[in-house]
C-alpha positions as CSV (number, residue, x, y, z in Angstrom):
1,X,7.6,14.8,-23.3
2,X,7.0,16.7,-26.4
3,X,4.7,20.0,-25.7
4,X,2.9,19.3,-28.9
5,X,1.6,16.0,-27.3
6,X,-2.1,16.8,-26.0
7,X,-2.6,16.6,-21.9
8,X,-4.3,13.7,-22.5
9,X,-0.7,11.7,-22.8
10,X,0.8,13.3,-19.6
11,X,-2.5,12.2,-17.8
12,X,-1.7,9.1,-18.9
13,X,1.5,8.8,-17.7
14,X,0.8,9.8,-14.4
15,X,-1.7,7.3,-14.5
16,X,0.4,4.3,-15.9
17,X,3.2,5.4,-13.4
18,X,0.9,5.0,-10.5
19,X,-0.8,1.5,-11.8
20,X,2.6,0.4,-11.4
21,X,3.5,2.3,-8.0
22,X,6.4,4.0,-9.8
23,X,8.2,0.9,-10.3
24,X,10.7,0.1,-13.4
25,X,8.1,-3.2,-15.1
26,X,11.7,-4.4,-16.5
27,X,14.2,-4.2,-13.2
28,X,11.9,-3.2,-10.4
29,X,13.9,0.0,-9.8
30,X,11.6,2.4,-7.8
31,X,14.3,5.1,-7.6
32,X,12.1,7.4,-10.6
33,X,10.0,5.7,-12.8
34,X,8.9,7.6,-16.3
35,X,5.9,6.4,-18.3
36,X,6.6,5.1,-21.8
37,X,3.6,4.1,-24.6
38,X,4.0,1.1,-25.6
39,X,2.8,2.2,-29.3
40,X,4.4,5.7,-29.7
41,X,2.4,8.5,-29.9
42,X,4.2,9.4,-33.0
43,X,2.4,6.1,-34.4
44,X,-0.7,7.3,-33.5
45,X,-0.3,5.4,-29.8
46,X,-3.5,6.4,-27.5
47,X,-3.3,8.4,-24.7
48,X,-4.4,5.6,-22.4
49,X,-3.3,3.9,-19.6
50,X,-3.2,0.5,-21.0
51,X,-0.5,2.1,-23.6
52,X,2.0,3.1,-20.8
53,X,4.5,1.1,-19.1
54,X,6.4,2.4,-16.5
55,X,10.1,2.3,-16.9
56,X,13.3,3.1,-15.1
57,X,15.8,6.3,-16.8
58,X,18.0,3.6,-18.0
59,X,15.6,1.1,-19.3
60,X,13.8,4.0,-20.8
61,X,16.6,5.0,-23.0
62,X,17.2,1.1,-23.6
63,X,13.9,0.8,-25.3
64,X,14.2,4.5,-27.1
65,X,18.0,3.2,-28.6
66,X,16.6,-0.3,-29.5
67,X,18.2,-2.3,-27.4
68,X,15.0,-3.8,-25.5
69,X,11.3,-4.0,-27.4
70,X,8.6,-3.9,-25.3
71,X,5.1,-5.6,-26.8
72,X,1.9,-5.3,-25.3
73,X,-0.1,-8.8,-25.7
């Protein structure tokens, strides 16, 4: 995570990760789960919980390289 992201975001991702019980939403991988917002912060995401999914390592990069799109609906 960026250090120029406010705390607010890695409170959130804590948060989101725990929702989930540190479980991959795409594979079911509980072996490290990382939070990922949905709407990138860099996009003006919130620092929210209902912007994070949590998400494997793999699956993580997967989203970051484009091969999977996660919406929120």
């Amino acid at each position: 995570m960026s250090k120029n992201r406010p705390a607010a975001h890695t409170y959130a991702q804590r948060a989101g990760r725990e929702r989930d019980r540190n479980t991959c939403q795409i594979c079911g991988a509980t072996d490290h789960a990382e939070g990922h917002h949905i709407i990138d912060y860099q996009f003006s995401g919130a620092a929210s919980i209902d912007n994070i999914i949590s998400l494997c390592h793999k699956h993580h990069n997967d989203v970051h390289n484009g091969r999977i799109d996660i919406m929120k609906i």
